[in-house]
N, C-alpha and C positions, 0 to 999 in steps of 0.2 A: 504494500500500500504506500502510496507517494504522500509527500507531505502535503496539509492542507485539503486531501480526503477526508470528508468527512462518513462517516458511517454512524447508523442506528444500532444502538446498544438498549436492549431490555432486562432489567433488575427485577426481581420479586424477592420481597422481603420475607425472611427466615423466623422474623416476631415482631416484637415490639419493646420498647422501655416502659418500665410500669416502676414510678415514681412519685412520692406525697410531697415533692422539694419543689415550690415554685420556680419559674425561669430565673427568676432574680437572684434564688440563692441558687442555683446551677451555675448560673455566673459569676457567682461570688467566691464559693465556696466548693468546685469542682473538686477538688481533692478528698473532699471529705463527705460526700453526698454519696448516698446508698438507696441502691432501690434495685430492682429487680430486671434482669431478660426475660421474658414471655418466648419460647420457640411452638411455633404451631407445629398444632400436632404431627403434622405427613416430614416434619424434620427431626421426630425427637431419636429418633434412632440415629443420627446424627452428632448427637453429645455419648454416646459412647464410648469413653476414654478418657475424656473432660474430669473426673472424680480425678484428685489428687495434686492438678496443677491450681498453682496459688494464684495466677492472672493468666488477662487473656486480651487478646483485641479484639474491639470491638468495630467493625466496619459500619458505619449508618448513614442514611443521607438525612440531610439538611431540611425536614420537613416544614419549617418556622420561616426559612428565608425567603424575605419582601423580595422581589423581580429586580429593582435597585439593585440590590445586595449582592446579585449574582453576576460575577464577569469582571469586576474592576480587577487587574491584574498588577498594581501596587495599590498600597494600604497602607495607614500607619498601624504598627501592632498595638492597637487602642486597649488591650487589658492590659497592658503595662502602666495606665493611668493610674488604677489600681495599688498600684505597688509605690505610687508616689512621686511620675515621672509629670511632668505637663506636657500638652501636644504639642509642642516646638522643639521639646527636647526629642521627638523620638523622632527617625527617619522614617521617611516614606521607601520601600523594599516589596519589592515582586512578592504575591500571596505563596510561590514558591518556596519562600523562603522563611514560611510563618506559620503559624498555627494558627489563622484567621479563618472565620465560616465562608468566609466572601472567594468564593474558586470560580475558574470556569467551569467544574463540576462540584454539582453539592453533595460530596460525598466528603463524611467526618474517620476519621480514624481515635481512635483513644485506648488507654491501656486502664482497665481494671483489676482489682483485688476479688477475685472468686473467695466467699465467704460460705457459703454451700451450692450445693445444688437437691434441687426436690424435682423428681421427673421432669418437668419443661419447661422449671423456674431455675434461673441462676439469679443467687443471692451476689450482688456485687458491690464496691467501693470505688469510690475516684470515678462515679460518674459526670460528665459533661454533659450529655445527651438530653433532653425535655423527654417531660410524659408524651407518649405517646409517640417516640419516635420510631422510624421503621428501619430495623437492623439486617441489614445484608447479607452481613458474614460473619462469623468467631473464628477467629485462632489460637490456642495454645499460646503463650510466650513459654520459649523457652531457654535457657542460658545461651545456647550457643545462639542467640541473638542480641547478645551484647557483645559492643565494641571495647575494649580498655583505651586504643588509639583513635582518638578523635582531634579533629579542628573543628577550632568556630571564628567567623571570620572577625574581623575589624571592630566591627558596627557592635556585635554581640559581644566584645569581651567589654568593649568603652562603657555599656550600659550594664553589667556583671559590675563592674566596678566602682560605677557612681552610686551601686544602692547593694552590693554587697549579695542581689540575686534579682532574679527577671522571671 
């Protein structure tokens, strides 16, 4: 396929997020926000094997995001407000290179803590995700998907270092 082809991709969702955390504290408080995977039923033979690992990704699209939202291809990474930065301090940087909802595809990635599972519920931590969101895919984390050798560039250590974390 040459570049600038475009092709029709079809998803169906494996469940859903089933969570009592408003948007507001998901956004606030992602790290620490717990709630559930719903996998419909014609998947749950699918979590067979899942019993024992401690996280997992969670593949979801972006069911919340306004038409706006969708496509600008830089951003400022606006939850670093949060943390104490104001918008002038923070660079404007390609959604490549961010954990912003705002993609040319809305599709979210994030890493959860599996706290149990009960047949076609995954009790999870370190949700991002809103009620109601529709989840794609699970995967396993597992060690040999960390790095020890990493860079981050320029932009990412200057801001590491004015507030000690990002």
């Amino acid at each position: 396929m040459s570049r600038g082809t475009t092709m029709e991709i079809e998803l169906r969702p494996i469940g859903f997020v089933r969570t009592s955390a408003s948007d507001a504290q998901i956004k606030e408080e992602s790290g620490e926000v717990e709630g559930e995977v719903e996998v419909f039923p014609e998947f749950e033979a699918a979590l067979d094997g899942l019993d024992g690992f401690s996280h997992l990704f969670l593949i979801f699209y972006f069911h919340k995001l306004r038409p706006e939202q969708i496509g600008p291809l830089q951003v400022k990474p606006k939850r670093l407000l949060k943390r104490g930065f104001t918008l002038d301090e923070l660079p404007t940087l390609g959604v490549f290179a961010l954990d912003s909802p705002s993609r040319p595809n809305t599709i979210g990635l994030t890493l959860v803590r599996l706290l149990k599972r009960e047949g076609r519920r995954l009790f999870v931590k370190g949700l991002d995700a809103f009620d109601g969101t529709p989840i794609l895919d699970i995967k396993a984390y597992r060690p040999d998907y960390r790095t020890d050798e990493y860079v981050v560039p320029d932009w990412h250590r200057r801001l590491m270092n004015e507030k000690g974390h990002i």
